[in-house]
C-alpha positions as CSV (number, residue, x, y, z in Angstrom):
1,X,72.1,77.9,107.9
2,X,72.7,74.0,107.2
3,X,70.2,72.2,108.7
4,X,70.2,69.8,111.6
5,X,71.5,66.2,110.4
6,X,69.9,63.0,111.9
7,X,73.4,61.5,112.0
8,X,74.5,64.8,114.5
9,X,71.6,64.2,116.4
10,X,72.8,60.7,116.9
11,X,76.2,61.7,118.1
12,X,74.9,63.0,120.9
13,X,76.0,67.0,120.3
14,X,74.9,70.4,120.3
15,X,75.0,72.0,116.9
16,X,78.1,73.6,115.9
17,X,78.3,77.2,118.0
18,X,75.2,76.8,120.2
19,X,77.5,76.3,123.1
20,X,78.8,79.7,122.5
21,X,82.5,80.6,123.7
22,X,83.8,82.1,127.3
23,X,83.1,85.8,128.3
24,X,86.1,87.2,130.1
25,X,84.4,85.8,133.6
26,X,84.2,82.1,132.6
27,X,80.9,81.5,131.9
28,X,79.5,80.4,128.6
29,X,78.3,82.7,126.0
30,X,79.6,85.9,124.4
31,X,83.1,87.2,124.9
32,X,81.8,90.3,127.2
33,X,78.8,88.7,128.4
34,X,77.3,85.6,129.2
35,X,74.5,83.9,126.8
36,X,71.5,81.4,128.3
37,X,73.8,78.7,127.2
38,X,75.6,75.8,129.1
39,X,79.1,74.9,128.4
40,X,80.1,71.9,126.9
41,X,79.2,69.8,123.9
42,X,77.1,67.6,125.8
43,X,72.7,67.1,125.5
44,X,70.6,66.7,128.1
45,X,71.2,63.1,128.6
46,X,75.4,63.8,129.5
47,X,78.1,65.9,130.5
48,X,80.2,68.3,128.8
49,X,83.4,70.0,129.6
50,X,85.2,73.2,127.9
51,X,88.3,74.8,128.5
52,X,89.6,78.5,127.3
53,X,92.2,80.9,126.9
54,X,91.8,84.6,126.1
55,X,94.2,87.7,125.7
56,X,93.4,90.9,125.4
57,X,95.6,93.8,123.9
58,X,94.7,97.2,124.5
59,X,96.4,100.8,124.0
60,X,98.0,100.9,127.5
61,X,97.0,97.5,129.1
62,X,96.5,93.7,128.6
63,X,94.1,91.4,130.0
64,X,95.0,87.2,129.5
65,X,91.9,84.7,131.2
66,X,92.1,81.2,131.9
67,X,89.4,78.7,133.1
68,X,87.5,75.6,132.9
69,X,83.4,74.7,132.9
70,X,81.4,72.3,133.1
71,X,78.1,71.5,132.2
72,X,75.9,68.8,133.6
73,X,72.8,67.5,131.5
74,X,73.1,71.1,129.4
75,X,71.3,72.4,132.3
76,X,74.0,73.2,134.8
77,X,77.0,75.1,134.4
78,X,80.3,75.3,137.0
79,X,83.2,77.6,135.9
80,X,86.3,79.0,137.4
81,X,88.4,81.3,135.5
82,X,91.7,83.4,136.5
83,X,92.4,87.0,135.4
84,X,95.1,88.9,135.0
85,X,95.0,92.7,134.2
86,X,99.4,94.0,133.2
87,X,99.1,97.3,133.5
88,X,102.5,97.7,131.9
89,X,104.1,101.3,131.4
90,X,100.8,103.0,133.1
91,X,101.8,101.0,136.7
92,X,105.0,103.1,136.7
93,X,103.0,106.6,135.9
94,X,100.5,105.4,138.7
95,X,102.6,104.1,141.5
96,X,102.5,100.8,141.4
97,X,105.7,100.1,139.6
98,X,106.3,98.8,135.7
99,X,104.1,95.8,135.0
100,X,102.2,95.8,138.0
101,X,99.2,93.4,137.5
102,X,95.8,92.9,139.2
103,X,94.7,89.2,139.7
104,X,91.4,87.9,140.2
105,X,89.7,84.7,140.6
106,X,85.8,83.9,139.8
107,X,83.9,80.7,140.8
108,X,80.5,80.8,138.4
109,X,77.2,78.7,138.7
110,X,74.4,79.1,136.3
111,X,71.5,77.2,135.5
112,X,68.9,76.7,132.3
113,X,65.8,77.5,134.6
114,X,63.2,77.2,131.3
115,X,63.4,77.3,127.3
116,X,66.2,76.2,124.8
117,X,68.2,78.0,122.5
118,X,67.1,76.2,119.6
119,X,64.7,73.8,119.8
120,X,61.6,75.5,121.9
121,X,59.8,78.7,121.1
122,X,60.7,80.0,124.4
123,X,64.1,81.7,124.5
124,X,66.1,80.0,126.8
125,X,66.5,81.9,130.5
126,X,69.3,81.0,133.0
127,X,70.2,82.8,135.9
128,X,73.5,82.8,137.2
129,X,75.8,84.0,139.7
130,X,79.6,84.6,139.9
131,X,81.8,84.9,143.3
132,X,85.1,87.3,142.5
133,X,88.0,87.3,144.8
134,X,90.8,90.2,143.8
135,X,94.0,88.8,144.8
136,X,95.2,92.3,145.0
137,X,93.5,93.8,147.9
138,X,95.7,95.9,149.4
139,X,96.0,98.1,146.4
140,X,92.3,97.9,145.6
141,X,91.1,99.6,148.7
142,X,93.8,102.3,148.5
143,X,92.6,103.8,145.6
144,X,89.1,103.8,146.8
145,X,87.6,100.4,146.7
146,X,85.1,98.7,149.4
147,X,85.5,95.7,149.1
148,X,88.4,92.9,147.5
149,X,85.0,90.4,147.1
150,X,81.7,90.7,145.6
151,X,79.2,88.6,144.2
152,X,77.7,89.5,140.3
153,X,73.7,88.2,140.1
154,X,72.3,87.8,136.5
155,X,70.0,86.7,134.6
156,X,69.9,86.1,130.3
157,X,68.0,85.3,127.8
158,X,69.2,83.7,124.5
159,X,67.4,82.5,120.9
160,X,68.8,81.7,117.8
161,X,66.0,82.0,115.0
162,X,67.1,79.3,112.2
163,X,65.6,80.2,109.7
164,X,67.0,84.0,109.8
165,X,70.7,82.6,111.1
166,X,70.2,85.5,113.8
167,X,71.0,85.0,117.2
168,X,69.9,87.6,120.1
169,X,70.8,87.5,123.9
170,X,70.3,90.1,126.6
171,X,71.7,90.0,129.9
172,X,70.7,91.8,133.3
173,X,72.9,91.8,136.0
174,X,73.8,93.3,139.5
175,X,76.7,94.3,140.3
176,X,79.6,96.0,142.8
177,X,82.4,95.5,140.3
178,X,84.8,98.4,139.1
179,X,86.2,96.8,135.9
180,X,84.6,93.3,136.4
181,X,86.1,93.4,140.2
182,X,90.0,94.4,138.5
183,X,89.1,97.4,141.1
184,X,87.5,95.6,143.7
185,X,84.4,96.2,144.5
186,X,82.5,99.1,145.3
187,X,83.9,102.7,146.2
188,X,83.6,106.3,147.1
189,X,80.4,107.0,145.1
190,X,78.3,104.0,146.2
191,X,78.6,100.6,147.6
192,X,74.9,99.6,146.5
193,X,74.3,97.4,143.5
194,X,73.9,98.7,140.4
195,X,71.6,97.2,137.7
196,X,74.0,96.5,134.0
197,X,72.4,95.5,130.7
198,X,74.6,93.5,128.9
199,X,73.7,92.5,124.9
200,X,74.8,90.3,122.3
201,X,73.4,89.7,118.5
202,X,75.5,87.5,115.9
203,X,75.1,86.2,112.2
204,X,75.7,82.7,111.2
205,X,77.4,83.1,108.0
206,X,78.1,79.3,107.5
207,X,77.7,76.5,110.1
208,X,81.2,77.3,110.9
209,X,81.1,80.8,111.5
210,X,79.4,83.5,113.1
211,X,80.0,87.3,113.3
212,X,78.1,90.0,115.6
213,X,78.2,92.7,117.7
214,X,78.2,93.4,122.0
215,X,77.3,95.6,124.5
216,X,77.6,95.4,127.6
217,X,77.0,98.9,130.3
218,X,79.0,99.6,133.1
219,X,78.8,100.8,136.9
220,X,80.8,103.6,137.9
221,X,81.6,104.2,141.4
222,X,84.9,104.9,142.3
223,X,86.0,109.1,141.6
224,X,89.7,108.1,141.0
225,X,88.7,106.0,137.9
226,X,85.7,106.7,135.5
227,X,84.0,103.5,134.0
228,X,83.0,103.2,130.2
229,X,80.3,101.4,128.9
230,X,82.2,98.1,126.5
231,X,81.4,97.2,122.7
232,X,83.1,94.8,120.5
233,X,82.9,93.7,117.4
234,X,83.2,89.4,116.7
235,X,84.0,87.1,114.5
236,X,83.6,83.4,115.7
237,X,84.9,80.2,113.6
238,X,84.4,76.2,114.4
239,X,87.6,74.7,113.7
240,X,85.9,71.6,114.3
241,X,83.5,70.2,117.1
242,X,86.0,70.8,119.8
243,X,88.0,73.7,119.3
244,X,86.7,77.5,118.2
245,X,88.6,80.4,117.4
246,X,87.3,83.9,118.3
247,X,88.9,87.8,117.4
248,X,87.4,91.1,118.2
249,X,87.9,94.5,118.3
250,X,87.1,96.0,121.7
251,X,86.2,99.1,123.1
252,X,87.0,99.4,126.8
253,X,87.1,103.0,126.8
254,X,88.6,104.7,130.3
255,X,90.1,101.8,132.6
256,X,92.4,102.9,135.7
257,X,92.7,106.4,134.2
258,X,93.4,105.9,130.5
259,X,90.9,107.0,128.1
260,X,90.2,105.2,125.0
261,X,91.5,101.0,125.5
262,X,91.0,100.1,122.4
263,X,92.4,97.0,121.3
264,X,92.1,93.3,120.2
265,X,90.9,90.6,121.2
266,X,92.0,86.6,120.9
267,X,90.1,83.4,122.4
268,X,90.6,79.9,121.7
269,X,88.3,77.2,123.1
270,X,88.4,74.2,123.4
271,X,84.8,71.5,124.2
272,X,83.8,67.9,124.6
């Protein structure tokens, strides 16, 4: 890894990547699970802002995400991201007509409660929270679910070890979501919360780019619709200090009744 100039320490910025990107729910970190990280480019001593834009193409389905975050003293993060889920052809077999897409919005707060990514031995901690509202609730309780609402509780842990170029983050959360809340929220099996483990682990190749692997388990509570655990595999790259580009292969597996949603995925962010 190149190590950290005095002239970037000047300018006031993280290091290139230690911001991470935006999971699919807004906040800061990996693409299928959030990281102990804040959003933005800013230190301690400002205030940072990102934007993003994801797709999603799977077998059957696609998934596009929109959102903005920001992150005050790179100890607080606000985010608010919209969802859609096109169930294309597979709306038509289920009812719901060709194209038929579930919405969702999520209004996330997290917060940097002890440690630093970098620059402390301590791993850094946040805990977080995310309110998700399905715009499609009508539809959602027909085919089994609680609730059209629900509230995700986690907490992660993130280091990145500079002299191996290795970073490591683990994620607990709880949860009601089918499908991150594309379902609604609970269902026929259980409307308790569940407790998901959600990991991440990346390479720096360069001080550009980064490459890795997630994880991330899943609840499964509704009969109509069996819930897969999710992988992906990432590749990251710093256009410069305010964009980054991220593709990965995905493995959603079942989703809505389909087995094996296997596709691709696209990110672009943007950061100041």
């Amino acid at each position: 890894m190149t190590p950290i100039h005095a002239k970037e320490l000047r300018n006031g910025g993280k290091l290139l990547l230690t911001n991470g990107i935006t999971s699919l729910e807004g906040a800061s970190g990996g693409g299928l699970t959030p990281w102990a990280v804040i959003a933005g480019n800013e230190t301690r001593d400002g205030i940072g802002l990102s934007a993003h834009a994801t797709l999603v193409e799977l077998r059957d389905y696609d998934y596009r995400s929109v959102g903005a975050a920001v992150g005050l003293f790179d100890r607080v993060e606000l985010s608010i991201a919209r969802q859609r889920f096109n169930t294309r052809e597979i709306g038509a077999l289920l009812g719901l007509g060709r194209d038929y897409a579930f919405e969702q919005d999520i209004v996330g707060a997290k917060v940097r409660v002890a440690g630093d990514l970098v620059y402390d031995r301590l791993p850094a901690i946040a805990v977080g929270a995310q309110y998700k509202h399905n715009r499609n609730g009508p539809v959602v309780r027909a085919i089994g679910a609680q609730h059209d609402s629900g509230v995700d509780y986690y907490a992660s842990a993130s280091k990145l070890l500079l002299g191996q170029s290795i970073l490591a983050s683990g994620t607990v959360r709880l949860t009601k979501a089918n499908q991150m809340g594309i379902l609604g929220y609970g269902g026929d099996k259980s409307d308790a919360y569940s407790v998901q483990f959600e990991g991440s682990l990346g390479w720096q190749v360069s001080r550009r780019m980064a490459v890795g692997a997630e994880y991330r388990s899943k609840p499964d509570k509704l009969s109509i619709a069996r819930e897969d655990d999710w992988y992906d595999i990432f590749a990251v790259y710093a256009i410069n200090r305010h964009l980054t580009a991220t593709a990965a292969y995905t493995d959603l597996g079942s989703i809505a009744t389909v087995k094996d949603q296997r596709g691709v995925l696209f990110s672009l962010q943007t950061a100041f």
